[in-house]
PDB file of N, H, CA, C and O in Angstrom:
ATOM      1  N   UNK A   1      -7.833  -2.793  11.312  1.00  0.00           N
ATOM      2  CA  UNK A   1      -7.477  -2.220  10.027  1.00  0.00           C
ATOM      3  C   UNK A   1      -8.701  -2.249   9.123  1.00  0.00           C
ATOM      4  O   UNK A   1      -9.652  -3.030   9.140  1.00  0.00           O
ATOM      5  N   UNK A   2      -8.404  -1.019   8.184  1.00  0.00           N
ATOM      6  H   UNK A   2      -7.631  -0.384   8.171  1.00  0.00           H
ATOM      7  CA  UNK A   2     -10.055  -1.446   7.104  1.00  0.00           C
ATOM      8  C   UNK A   2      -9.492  -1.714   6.301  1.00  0.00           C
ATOM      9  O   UNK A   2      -8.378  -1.307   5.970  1.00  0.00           O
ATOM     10  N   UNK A   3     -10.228  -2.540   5.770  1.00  0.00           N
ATOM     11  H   UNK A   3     -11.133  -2.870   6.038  1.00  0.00           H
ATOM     12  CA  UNK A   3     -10.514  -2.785   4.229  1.00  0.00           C
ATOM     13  C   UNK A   3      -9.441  -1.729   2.798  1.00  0.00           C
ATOM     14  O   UNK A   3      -8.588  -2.048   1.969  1.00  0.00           O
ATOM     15  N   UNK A   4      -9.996  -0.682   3.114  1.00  0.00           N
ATOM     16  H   UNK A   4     -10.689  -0.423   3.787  1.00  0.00           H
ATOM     17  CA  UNK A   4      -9.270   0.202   2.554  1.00  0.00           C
ATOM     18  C   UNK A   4      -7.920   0.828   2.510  1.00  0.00           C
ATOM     19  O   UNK A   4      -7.307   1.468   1.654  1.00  0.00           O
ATOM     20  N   UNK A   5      -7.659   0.421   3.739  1.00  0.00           N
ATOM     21  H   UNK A   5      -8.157  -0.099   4.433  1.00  0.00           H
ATOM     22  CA  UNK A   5      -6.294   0.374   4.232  1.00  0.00           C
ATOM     23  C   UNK A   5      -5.147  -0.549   3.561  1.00  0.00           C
ATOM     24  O   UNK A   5      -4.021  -0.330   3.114  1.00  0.00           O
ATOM     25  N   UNK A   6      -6.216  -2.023   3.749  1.00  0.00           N
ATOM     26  H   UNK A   6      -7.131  -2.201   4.112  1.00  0.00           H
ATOM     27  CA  UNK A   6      -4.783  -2.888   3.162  1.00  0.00           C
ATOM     28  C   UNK A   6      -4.966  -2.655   1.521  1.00  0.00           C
ATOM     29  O   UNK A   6      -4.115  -2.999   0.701  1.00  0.00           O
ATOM     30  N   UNK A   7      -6.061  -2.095   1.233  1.00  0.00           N
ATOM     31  H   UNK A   7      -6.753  -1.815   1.898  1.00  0.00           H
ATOM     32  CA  UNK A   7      -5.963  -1.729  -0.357  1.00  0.00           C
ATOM     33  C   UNK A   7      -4.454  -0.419  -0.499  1.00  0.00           C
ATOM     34  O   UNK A   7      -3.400  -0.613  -1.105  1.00  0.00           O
ATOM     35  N   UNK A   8      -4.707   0.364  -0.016  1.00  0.00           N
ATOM     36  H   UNK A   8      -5.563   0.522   0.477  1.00  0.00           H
ATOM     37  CA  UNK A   8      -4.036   1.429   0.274  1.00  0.00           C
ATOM     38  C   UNK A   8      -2.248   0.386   0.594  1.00  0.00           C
ATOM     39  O   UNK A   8      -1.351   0.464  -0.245  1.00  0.00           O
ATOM     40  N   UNK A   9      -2.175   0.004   1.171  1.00  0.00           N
ATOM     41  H   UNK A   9      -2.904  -0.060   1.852  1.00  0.00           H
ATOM     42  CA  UNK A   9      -0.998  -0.811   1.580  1.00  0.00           C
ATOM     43  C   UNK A   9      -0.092  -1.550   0.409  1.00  0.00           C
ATOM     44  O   UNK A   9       1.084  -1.400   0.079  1.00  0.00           O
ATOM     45  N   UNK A  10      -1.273  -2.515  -0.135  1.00  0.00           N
ATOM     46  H   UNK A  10      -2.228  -2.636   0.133  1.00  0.00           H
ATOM     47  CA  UNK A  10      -1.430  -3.164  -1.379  1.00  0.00           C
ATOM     48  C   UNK A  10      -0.542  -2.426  -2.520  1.00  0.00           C
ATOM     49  O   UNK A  10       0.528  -2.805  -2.996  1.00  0.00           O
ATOM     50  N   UNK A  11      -1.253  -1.329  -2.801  1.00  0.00           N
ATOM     51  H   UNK A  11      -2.122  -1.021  -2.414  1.00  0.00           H
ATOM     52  CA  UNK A  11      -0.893  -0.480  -4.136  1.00  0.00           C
ATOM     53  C   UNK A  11       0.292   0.270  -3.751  1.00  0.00           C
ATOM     54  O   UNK A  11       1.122   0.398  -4.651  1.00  0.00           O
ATOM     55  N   UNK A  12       0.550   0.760  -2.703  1.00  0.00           N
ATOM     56  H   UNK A  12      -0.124   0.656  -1.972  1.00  0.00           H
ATOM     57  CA  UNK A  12       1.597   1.371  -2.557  1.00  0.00           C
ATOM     58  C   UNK A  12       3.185   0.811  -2.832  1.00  0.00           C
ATOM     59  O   UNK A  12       4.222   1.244  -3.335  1.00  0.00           O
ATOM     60  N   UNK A  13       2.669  -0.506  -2.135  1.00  0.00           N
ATOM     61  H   UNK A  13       1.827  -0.857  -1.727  1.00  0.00           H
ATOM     62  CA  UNK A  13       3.969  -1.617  -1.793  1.00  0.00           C
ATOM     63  C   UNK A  13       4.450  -2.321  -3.273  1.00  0.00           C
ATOM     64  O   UNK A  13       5.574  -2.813  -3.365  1.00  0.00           O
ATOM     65  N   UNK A  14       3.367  -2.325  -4.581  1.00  0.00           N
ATOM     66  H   UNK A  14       2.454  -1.925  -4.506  1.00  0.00           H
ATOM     67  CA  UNK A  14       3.368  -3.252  -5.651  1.00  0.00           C
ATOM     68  C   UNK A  14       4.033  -1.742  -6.028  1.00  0.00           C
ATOM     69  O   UNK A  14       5.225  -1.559  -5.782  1.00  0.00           O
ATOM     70  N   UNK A  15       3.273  -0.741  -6.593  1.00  0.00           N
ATOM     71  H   UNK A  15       2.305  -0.889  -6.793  1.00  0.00           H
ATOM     72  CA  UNK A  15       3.840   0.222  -7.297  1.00  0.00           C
ATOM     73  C   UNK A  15       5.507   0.950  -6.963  1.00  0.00           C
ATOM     74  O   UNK A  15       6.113   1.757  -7.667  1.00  0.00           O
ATOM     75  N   UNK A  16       5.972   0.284  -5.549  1.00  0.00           N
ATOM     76  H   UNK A  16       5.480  -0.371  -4.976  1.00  0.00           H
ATOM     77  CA  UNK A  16       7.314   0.454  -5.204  1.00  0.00           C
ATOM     78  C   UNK A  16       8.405  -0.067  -7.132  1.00  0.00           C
ATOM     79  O   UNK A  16       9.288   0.619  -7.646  1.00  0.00           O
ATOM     80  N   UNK A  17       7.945  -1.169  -7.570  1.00  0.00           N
ATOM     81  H   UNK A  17       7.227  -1.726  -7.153  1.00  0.00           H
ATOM     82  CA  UNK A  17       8.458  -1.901  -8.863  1.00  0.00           C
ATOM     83  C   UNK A  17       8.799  -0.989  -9.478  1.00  0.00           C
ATOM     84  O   UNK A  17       8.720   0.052  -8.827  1.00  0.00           O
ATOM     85  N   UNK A  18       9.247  -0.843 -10.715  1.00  0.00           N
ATOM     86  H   UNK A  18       9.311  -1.689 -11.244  1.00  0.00           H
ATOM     87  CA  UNK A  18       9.684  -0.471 -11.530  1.00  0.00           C
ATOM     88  C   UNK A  18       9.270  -1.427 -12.939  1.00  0.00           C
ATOM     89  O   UNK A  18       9.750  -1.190 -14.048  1.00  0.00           O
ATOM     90  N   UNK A  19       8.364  -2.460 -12.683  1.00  0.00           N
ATOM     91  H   UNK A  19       7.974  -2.653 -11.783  1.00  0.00           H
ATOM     92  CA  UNK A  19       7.955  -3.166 -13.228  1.00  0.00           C
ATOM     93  C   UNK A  19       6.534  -3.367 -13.525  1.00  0.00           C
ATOM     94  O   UNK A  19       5.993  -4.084 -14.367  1.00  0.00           O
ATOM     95  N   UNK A  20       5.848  -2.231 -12.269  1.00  0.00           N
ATOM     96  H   UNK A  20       6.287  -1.648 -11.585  1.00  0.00           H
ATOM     97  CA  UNK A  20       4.562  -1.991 -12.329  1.00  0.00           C
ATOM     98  C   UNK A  20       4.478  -0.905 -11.732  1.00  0.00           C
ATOM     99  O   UNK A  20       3.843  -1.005 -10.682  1.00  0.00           O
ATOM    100  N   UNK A  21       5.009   0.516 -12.052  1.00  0.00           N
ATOM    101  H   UNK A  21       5.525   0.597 -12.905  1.00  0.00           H
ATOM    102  CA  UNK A  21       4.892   1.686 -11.687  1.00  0.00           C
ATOM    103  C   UNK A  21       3.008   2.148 -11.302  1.00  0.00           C
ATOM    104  O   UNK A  21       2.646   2.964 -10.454  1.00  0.00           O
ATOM    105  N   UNK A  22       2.269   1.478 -12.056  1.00  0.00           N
ATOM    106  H   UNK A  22       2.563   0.816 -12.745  1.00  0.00           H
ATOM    107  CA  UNK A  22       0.689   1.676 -12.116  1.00  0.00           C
ATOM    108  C   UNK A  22       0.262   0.675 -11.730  1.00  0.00           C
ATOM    109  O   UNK A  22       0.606  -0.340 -12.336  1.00  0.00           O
ATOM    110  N   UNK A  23      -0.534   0.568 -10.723  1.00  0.00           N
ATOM    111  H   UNK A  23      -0.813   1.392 -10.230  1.00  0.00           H
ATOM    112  CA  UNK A  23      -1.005  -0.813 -10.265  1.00  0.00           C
ATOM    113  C   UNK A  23      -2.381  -0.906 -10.411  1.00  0.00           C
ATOM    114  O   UNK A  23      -2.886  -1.221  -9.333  1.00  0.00           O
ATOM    115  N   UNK A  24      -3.432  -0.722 -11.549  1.00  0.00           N
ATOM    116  H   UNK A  24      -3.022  -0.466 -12.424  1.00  0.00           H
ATOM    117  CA  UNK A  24      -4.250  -0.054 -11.947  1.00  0.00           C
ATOM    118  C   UNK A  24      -5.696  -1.140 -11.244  1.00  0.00           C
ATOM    119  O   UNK A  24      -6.360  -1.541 -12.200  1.00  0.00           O
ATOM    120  N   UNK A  25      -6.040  -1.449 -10.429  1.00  0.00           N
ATOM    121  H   UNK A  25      -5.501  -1.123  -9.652  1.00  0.00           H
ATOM    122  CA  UNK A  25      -6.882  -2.703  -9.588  1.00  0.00           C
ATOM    123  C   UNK A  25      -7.953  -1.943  -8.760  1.00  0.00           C
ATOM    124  O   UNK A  25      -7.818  -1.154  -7.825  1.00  0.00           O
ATOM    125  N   UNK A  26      -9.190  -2.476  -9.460  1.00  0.00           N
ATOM    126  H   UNK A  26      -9.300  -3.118 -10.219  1.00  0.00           H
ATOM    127  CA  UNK A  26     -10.040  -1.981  -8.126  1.00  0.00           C
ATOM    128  C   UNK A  26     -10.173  -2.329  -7.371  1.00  0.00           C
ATOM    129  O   UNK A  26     -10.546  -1.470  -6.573  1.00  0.00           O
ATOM    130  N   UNK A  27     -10.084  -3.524  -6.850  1.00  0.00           N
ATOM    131  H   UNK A  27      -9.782  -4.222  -7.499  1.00  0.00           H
ATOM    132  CA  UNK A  27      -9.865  -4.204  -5.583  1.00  0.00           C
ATOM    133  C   UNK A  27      -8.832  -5.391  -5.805  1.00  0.00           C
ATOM    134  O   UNK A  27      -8.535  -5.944  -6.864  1.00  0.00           O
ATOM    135  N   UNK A  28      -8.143  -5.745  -3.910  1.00  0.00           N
ATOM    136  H   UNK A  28      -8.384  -5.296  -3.050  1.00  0.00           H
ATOM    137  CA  UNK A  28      -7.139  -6.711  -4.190  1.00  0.00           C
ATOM    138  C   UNK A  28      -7.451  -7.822  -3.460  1.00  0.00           C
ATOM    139  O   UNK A  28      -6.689  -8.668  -2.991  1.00  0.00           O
ATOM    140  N   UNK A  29      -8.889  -7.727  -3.394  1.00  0.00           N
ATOM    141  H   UNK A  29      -9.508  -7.039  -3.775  1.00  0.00           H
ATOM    142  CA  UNK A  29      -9.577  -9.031  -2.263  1.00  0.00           C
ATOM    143  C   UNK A  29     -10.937  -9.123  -2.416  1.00  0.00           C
ATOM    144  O   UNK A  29     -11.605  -8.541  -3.270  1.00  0.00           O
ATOM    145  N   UNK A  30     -11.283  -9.784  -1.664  1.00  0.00           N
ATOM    146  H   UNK A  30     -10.741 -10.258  -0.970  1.00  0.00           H
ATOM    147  CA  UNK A  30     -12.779 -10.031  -1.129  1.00  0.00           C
ATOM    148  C   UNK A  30     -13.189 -10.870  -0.124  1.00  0.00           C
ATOM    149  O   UNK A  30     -12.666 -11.985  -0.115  1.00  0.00           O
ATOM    150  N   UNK A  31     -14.094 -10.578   0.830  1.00  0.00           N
ATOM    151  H   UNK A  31     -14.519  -9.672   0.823  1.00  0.00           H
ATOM    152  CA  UNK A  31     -14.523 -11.680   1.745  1.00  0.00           C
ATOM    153  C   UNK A  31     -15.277 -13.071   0.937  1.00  0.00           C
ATOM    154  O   UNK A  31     -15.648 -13.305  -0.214  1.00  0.00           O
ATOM    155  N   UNK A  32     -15.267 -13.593   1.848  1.00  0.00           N
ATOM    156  H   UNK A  32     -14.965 -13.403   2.782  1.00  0.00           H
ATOM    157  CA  UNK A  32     -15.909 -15.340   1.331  1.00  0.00           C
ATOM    158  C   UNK A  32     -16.878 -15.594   1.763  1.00  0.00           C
ATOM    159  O   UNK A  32     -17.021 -15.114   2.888  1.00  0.00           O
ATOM    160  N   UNK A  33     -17.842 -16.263   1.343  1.00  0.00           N
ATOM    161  H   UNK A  33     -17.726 -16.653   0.429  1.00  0.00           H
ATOM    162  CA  UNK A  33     -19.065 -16.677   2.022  1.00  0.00           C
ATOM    163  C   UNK A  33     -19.976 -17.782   1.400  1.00  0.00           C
ATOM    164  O   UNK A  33     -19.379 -18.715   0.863  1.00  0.00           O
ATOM    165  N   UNK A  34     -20.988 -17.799   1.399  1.00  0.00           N
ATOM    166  H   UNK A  34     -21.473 -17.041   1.835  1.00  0.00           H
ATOM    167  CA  UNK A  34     -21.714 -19.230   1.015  1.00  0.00           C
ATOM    168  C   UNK A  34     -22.302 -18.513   0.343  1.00  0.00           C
ATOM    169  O   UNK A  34     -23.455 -18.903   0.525  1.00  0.00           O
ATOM    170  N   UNK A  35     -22.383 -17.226  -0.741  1.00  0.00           N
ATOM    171  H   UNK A  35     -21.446 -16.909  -0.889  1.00  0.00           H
ATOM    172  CA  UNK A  35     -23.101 -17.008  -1.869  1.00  0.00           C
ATOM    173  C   UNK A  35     -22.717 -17.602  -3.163  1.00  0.00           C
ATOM    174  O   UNK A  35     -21.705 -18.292  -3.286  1.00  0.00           O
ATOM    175  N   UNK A  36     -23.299 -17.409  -3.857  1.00  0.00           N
ATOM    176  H   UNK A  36     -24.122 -16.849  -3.757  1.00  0.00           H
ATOM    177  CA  UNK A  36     -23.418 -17.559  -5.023  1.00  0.00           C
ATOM    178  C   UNK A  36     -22.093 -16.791  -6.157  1.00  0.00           C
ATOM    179  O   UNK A  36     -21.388 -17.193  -7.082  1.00  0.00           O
ATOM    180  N   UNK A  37     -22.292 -15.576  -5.460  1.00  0.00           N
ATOM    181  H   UNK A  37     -22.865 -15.250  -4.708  1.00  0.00           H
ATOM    182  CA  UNK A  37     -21.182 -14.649  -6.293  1.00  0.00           C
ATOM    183  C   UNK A  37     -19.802 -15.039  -5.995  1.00  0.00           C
ATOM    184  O   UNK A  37     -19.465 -15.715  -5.023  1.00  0.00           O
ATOM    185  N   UNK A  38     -18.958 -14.522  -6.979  1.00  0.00           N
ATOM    186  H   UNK A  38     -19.231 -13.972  -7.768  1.00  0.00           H
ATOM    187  CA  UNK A  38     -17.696 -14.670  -7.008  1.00  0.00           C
ATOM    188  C   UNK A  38     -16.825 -14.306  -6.624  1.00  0.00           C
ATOM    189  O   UNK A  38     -15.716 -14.749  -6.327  1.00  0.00           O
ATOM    190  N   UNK A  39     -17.669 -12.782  -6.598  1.00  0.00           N
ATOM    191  H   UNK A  39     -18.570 -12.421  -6.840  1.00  0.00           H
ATOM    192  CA  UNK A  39     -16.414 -11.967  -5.561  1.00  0.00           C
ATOM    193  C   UNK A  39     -17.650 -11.341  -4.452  1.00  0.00           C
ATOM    194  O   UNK A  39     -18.691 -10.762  -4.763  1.00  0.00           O
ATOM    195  N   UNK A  40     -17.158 -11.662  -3.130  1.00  0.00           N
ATOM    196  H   UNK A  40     -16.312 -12.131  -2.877  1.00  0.00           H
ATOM    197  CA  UNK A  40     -18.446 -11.160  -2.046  1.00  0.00           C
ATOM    198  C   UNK A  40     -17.957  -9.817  -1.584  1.00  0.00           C
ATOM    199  O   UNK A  40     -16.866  -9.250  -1.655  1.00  0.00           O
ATOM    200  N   UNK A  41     -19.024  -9.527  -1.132  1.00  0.00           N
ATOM    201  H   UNK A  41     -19.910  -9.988  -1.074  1.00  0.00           H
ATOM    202  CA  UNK A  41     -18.556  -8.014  -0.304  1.00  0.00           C
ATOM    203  C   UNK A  41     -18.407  -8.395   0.863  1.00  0.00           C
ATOM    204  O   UNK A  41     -19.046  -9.387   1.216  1.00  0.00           O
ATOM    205  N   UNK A  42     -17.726  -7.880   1.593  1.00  0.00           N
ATOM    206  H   UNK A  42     -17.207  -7.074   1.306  1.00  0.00           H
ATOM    207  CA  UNK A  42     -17.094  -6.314   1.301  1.00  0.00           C
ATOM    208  C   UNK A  42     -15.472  -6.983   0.567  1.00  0.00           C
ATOM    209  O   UNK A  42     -14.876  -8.045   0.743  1.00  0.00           O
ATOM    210  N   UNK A  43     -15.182  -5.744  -0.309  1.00  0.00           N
ATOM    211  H   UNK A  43     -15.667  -4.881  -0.453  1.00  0.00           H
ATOM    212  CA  UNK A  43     -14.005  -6.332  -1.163  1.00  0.00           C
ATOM    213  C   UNK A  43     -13.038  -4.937  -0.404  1.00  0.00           C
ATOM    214  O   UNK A  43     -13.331  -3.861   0.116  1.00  0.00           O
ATOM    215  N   UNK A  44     -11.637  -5.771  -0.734  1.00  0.00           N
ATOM    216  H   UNK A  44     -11.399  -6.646  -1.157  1.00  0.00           H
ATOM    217  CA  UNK A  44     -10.607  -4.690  -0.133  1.00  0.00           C
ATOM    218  C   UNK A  44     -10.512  -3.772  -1.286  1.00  0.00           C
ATOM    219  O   UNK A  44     -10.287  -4.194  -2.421  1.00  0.00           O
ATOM    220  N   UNK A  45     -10.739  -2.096  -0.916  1.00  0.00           N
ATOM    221  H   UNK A  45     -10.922  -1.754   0.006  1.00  0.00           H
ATOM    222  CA  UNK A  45     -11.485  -1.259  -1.794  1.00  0.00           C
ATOM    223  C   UNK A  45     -11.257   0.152  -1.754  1.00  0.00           C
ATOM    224  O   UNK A  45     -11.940   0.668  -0.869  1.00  0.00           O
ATOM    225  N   UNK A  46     -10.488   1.039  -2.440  1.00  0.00           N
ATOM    226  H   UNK A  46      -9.934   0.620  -3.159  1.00  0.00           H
ATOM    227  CA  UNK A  46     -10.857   2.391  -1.586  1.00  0.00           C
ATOM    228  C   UNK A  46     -12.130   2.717  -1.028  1.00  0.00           C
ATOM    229  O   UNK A  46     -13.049   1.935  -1.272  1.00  0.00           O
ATOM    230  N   UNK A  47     -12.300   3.464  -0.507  1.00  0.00           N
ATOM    231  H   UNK A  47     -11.553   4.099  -0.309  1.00  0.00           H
ATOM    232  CA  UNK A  47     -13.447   3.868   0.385  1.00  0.00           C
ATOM    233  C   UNK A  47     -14.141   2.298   1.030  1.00  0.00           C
ATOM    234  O   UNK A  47     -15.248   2.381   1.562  1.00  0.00           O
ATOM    235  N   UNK A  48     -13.720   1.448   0.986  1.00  0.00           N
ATOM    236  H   UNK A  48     -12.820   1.381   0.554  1.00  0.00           H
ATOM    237  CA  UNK A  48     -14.608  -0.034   2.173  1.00  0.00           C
ATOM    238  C   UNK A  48     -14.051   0.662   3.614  1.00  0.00           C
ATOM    239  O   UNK A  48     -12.830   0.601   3.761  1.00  0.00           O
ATOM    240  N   UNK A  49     -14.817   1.309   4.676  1.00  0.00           N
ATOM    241  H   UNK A  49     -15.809   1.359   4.556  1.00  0.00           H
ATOM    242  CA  UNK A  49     -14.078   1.041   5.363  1.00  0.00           C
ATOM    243  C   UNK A  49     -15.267   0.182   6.588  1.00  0.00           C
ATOM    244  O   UNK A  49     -15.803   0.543   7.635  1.00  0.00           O
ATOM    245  N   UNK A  50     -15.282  -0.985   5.838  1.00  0.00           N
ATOM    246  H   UNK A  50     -14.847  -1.279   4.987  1.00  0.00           H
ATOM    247  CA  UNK A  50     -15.209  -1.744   6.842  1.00  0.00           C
ATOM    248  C   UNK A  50     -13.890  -3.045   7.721  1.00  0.00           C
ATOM    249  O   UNK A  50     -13.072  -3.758   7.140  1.00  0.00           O
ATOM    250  N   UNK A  51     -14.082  -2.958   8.852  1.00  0.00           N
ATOM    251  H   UNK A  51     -14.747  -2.378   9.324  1.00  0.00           H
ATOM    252  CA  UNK A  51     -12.770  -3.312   9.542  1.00  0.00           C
ATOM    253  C   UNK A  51     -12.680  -4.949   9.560  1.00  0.00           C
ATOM    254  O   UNK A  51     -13.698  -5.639   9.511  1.00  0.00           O
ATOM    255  N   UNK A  52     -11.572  -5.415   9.623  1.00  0.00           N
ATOM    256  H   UNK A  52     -10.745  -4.855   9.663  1.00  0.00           H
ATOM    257  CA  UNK A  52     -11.472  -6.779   9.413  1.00  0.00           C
ATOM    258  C   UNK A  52     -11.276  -7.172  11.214  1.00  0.00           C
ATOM    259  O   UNK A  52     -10.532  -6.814  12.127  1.00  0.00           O
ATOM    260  N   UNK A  53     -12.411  -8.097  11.030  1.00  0.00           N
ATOM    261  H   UNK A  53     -13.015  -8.388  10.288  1.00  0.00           H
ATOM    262  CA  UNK A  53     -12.647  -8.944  12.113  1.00  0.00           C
ATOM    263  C   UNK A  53     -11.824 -10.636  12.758  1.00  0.00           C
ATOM    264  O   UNK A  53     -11.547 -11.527  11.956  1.00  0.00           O
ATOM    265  N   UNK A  54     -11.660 -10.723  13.682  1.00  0.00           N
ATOM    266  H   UNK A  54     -11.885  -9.999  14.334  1.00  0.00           H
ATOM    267  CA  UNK A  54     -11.148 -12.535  14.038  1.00  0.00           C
ATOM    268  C   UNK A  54     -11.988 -13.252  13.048  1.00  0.00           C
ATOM    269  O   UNK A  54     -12.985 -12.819  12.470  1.00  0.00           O
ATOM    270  N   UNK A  55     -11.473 -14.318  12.952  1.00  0.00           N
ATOM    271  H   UNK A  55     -10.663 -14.670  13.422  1.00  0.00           H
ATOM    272  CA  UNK A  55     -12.343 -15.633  12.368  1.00  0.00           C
ATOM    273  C   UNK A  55     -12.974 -14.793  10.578  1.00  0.00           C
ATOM    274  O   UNK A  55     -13.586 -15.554   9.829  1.00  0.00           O
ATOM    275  N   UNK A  56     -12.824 -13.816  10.265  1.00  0.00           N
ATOM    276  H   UNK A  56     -12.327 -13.198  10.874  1.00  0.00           H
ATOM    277  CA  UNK A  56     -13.084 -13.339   8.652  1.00  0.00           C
ATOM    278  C   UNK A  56     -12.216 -14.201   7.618  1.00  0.00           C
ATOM    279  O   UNK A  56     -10.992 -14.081   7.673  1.00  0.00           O
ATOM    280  N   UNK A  57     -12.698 -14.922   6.831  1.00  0.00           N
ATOM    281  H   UNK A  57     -13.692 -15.019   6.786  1.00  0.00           H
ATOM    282  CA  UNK A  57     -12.542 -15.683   5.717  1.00  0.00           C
ATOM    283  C   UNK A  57     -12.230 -14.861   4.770  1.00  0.00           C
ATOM    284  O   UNK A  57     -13.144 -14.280   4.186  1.00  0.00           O
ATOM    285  N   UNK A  58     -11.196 -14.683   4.490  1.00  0.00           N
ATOM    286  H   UNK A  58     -10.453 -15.156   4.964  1.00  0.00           H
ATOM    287  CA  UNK A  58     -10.900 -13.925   3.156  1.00  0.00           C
ATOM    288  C   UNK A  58      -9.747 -14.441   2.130  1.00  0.00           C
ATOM    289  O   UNK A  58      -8.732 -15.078   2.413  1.00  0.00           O
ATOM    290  N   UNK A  59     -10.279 -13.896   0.608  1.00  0.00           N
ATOM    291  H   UNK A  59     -11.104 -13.379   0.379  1.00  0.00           H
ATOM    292  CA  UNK A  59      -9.072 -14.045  -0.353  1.00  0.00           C
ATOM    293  C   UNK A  59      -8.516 -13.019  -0.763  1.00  0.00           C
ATOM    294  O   UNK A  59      -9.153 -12.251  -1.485  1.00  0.00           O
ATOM    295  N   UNK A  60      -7.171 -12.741  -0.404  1.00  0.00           N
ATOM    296  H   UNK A  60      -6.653 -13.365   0.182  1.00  0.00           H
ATOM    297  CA  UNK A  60      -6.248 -11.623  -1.076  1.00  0.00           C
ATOM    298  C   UNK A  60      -5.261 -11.773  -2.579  1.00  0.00           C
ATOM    299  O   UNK A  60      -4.183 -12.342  -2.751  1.00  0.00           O
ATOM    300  N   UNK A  61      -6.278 -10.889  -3.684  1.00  0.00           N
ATOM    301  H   UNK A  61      -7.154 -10.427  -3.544  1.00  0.00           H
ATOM    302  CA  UNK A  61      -5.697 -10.981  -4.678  1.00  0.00           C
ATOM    303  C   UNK A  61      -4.901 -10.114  -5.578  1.00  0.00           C
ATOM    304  O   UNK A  61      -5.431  -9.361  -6.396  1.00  0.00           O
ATOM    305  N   UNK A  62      -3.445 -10.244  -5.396  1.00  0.00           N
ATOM    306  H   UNK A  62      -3.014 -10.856  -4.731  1.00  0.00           H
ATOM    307  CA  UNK A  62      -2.647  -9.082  -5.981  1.00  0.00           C
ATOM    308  C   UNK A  62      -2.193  -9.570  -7.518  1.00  0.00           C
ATOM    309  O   UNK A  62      -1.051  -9.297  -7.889  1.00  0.00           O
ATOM    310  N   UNK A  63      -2.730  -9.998  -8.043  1.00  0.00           N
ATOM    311  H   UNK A  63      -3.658 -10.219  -7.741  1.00  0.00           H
ATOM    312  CA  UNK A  63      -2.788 -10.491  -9.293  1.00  0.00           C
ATOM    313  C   UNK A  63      -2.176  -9.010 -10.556  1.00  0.00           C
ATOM    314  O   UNK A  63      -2.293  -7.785 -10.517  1.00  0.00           O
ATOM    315  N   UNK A  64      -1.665  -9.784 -11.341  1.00  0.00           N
ATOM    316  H   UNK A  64      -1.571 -10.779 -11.373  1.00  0.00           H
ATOM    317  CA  UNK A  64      -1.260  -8.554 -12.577  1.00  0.00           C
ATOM    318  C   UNK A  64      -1.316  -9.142 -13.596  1.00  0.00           C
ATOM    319  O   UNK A  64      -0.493 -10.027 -13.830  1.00  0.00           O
ATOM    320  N   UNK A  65      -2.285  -8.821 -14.472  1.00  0.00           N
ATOM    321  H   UNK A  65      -2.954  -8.102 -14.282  1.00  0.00           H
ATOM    322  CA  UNK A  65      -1.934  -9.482 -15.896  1.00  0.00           C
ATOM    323  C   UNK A  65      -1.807  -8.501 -17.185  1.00  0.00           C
ATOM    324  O   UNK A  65      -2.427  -7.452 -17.365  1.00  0.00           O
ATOM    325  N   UNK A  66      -1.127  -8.930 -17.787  1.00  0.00           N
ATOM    326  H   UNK A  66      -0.623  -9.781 -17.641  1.00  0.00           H
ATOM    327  CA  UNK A  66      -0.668  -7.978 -19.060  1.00  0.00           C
ATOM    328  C   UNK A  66      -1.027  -8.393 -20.694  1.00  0.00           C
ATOM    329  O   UNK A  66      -1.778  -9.323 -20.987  1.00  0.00           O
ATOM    330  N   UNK A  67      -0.657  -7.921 -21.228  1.00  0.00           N
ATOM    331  H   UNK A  67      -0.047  -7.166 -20.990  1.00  0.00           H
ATOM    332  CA  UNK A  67      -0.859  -8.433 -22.751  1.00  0.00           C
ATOM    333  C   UNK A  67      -0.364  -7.123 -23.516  1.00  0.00           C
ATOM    334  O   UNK A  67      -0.696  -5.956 -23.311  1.00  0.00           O
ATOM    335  N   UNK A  68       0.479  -7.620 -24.408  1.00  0.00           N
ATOM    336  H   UNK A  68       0.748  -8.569 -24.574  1.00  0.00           H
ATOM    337  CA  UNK A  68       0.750  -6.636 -25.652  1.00  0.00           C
ATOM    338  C   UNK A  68       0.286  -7.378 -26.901  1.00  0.00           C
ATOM    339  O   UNK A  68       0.246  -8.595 -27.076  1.00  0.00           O
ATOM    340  N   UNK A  69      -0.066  -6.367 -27.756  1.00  0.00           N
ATOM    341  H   UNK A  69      -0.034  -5.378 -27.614  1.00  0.00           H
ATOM    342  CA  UNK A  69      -1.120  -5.967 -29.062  1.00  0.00           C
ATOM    343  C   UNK A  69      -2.500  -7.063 -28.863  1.00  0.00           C
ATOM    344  O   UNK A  69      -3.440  -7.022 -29.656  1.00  0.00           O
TER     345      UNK A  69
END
């Protein structure tokens, strides 16, 4: 599967709600690694299509946050 796929998966399945008709996220992941940065590449992404491998370390984040005024 790529990358882009479970993004694709992701948004489809959240925006099913009626509670989040717009699931407005540029990405809902990222791989892990021993850098420095916070979020590593490759991130789950439209257009990533790179494919997820055995043994890949990853965090999947379907997070929603809101705020009114």
């Amino acid at each position: 599967m790529k990358m882009s796929e479970l993004y694709a998966g992701v948004r489809a399945a959240v925006e099913k709600s009626r509670l989040i008709p717009v699931y407005a996220r540029g990405h809902v992941g990222h791989s892990i690694s021993v850098t420095a940065t916070l979020e590593d590449d490759p991130k789950f992404s439209p257009g990533v299509d790179v494919e997820f491998k055995p043994g890949m370390c990853v965090s999947l984040e379907t997070s929603y946050m809101g705020a009114e005024g």
